[in-house]
C-alpha positions, -999 to 999 in steps of 0.1 A, spaced: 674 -6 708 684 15 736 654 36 752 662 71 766 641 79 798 643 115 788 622 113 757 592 93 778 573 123 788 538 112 791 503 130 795 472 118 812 441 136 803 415 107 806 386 108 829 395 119 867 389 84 881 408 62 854 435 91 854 448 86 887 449 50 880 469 49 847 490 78 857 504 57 887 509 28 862 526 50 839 549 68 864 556 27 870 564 23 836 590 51 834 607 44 863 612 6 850 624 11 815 611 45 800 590 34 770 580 56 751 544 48 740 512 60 730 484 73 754 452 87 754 452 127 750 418 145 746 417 176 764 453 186 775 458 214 804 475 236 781 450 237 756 417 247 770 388 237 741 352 239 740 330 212 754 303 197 728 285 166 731 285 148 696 259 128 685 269 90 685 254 60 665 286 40 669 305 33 699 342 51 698 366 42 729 390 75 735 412 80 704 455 73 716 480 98 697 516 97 706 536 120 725 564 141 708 599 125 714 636 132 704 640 103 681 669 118 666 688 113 699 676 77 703 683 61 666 709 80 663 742 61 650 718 29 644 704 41 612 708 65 581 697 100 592 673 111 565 654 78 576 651 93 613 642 122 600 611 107 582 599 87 608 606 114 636 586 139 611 559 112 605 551 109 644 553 143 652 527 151 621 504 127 639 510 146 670 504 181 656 471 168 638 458 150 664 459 177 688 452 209 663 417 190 651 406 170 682 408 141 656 387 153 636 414 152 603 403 113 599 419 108 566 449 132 569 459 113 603 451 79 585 474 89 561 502 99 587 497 63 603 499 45 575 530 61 561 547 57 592 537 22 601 555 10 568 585 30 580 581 12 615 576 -24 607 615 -28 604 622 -17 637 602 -45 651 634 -66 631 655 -55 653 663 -81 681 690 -89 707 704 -118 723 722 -135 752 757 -130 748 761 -167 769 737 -188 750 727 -170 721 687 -173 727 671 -141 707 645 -119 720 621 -95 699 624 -61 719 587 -59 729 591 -28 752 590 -4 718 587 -16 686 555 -39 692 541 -16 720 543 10 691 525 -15 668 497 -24 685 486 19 695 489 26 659 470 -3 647 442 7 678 442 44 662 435 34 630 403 11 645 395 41 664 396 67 636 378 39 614 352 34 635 345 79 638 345 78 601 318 53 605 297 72 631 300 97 609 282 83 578 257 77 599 248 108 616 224 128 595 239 161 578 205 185 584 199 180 618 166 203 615 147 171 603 124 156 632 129 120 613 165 105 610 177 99 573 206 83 562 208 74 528 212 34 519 248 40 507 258 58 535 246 30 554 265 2 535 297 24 533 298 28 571 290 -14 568 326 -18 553 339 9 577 332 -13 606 339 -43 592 375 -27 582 378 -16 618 368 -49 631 397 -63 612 426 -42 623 410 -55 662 414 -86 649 449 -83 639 457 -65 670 445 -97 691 462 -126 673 489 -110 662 503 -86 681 493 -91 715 510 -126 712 544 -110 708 540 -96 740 552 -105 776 529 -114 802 543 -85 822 541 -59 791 505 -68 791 493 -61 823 510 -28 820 487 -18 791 462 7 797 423 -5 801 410 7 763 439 -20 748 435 -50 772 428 -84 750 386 -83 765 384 -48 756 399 -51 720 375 -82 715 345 -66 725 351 -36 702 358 -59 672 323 -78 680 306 -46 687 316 -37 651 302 -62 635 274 -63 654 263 -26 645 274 -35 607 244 -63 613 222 -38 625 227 -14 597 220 -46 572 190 -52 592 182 -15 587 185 -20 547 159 -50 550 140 -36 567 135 -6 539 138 -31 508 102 -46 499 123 -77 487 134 -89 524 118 -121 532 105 -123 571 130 -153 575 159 -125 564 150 -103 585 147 -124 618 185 -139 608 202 -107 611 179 -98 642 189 -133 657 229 -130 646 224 -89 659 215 -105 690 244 -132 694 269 -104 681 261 -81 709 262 -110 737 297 -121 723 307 -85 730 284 -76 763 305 -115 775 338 -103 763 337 -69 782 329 -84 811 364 -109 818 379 -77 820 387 -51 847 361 -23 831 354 -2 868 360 31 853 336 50 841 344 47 803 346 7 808 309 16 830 299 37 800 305 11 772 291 -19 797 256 -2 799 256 6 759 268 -28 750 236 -38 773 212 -17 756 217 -29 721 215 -64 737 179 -57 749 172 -38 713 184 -65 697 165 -88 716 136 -75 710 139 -69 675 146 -112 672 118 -123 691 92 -97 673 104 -116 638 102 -147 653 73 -143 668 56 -129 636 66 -162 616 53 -183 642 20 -165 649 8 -181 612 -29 -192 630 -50 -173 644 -49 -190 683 -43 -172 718 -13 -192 723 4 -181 689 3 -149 699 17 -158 734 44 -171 718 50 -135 696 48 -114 727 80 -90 731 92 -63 754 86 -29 748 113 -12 723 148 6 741 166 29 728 161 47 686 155 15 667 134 35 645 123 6 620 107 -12 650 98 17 676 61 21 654 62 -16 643 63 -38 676 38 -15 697 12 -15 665 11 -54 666 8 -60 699 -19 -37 701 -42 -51 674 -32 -89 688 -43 -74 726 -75 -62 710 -80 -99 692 -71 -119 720 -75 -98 749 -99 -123 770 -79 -156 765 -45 -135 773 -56 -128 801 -67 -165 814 -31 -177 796 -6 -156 819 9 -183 830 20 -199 801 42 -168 787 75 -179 780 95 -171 756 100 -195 726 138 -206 716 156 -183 690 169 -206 660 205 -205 660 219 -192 627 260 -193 614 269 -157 614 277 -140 583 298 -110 589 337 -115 597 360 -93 605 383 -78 572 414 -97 569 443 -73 573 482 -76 564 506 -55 575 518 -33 541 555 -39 532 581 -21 548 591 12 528 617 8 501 641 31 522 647 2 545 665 -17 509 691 5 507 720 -16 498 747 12 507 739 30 543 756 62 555 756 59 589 768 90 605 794 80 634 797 97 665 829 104 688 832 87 724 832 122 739 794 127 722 784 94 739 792 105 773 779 136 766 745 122 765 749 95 789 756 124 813 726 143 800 703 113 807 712 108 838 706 141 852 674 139 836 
């Protein structure tokens, strides 16, 4: 599928020390072969919005939208008309959305990128080969590119819709309250989320070129996409531990597996982040987040653990249930942890203090994690690519030149 350079018009409006990084690499890009792909787009020059700092419970990465193109010009005489038409109208939609609501339309703009990625999965058909030898090659430079943003805006929006179950409507209160469902509807959010990551990873990033890959931007590397999908089920296992935490029927041993798997969750994500290149200051941002749930979640495992194994009533049980003070606004343990150690303290005060030395930290059991990631299937291609009988509108070897002329002055 031929690419016209004249359609790759690209903005960068991320941060000011990842933007002259990625707008280098994507001048690079459109000087090689013009894709036209998605990029990050929150805040353009030309439209100046207001600045507000929204609460966050779960961790979004900066939401991708495409850029407007001339499709028309670039399928045209490969395919039926009306079927440019709907995908060019179904991108540009996405555009308009995106931009007139900040993203904020999650379920109109789901809509929009669901419709048009059933419309798009035929183009990824389309293939050439050598004319000598006859090997075939998928065209990676825009069909799959195209794939994989949508896919990662979905996640994105997915995960928003998430953070926004979880953020509490009457923000009056002094006490944070989120009802139970909400809690176990933003559960399947992130687990839905963590599945389209997943897809991303296995099956898409595959498909592309060693080359292709490098020239991705940061928020789509293989480490980033990973540690998003782990993050996500990690905060789905802190909202479960949440929901035991308010049930009177949650055993102890319940609650310290999900604070145990909460803890190997966040490590697998905290280790995936970190084979990557993360230097700027959102890869910075989402290091030292990814770090404090760690530490939260660490401290929630070992003050469960340490409650079932401080069953007598010796100094050195209660060495062994010692934790570290509470980070961050895990509210079910902020009151918890620092009343138990200070009743043990005023038990055992004496022996504690002759029994420094043998303070370390017991082993946390190992336990086989429960959540997974949702497994996702691309939907079927729309019935418009069946048509048995295509119209293809032809075009007259002047018209070609004409816009091979045109091109090349752009």
């Amino acid at each position: 599928m031929n690419i016209s350079t004249s359609s790759s018009k690209l903005h960068c409006s991320l941060p000011s020390v990842r933007n002259q990084i990625l707008c280098f690499v994507i001048d690079f890009l459109k000087r090689q072969w013009g894709a036209q792909f998605l990029i990050s787009a929150v805040g353009k020059k030309e439209k100046k919005r207001k600045k507000s700092i929204r609460e966050v419970t779960v961790f979004v990465p900066s939401l991708c939208i495409p850029v407007q193109s001339d499709l028309q010009k670039t399928l045209r005489g490969l395919i039926p008309k009306d079927l440019v038409d709907r995908i060019s109208s179904l991108r540009n939609q996405i555009v308009l959305v995106a931009e007139d609501t900040g993203g904020s339309a999650i379920s109109e703009l789901q809509k929009a990128l669901e419709d048009y990625l059933s419309l798009l999965l035929e183009l990824v058909e389309f293939k050439w080969k050598d004319l000598d030898n006859g090997r075939q090659e998928i065209c990676v430079a825009n069909s799959w590119f195209e794939l994989l943003f949508v896919l990662h805006t979905m996640a994105m929006l997915t995960l928003t819709e998430a953070n926004n179950k979880l953020i509490p409507k009457d923000n009056s209160l002094s006490e944070r309250l989120v009802s139970a469902d909400c809690m176990r509807d933003a559960v399947d959010l992130l687990l839905k989320a963590a599945g389209y990551l997943d897809f991303c990873v296995n099956n898409v990033l595959p498909r592309l070129p060693p080359d292709t890959k490098n020239m991705l931007p940061t928020d789509l590397h293989e480490s980033v996409l990973e540690a998003i999908s782990n993050q996500a089920l990690a905060q789905g296992t802190e909202l479960q531990l949440g929901l035991a935490v308010q049930s009177q029927n949650a055993t102890l041993p319940v609650k310290r597996r999900l604070a145990c798997e909460l803890l190997t969750y966040f490590g697998q994500a905290h280790c995936a982040l970190s084979e990557g290149n993360n230097n700027g200051k959102a890869g910075m941002k989402h290091m030292l987040f990814l770090k404090c749930k760690y530490l939260e979640a660490k401290a929630a495992a070992y003050y469960y653990h340490g409650l079932i194994l401080d069953k007598g009533t010796e100094p050195s049980c209660h060495i062994s249930a010692l934790v570290p003070p509470p980070w961050g606004a895990m509210k079910h343990l902020h009151k918890k942890i620092p009343e138990t150690a200070s009743k043990k303290s005023q038990m055992y005060g004496y022996p504690l203090d002759q029994e420094k030395g043998l303070q370390i930290l017991p082993d946390l059991p190992e336990f086989q994690l429960s959540l997974k990631p949702d497994d996702y299937e691309l939907p079927a291609p729309d019935s418009a690519w069946n048509s048995g009988s295509w119209e293809i509108p032809g075009q007259p070897l002047k018209g070609h030149l004409i816009d091979g002329e045109e091109e090349i002055e752009t």
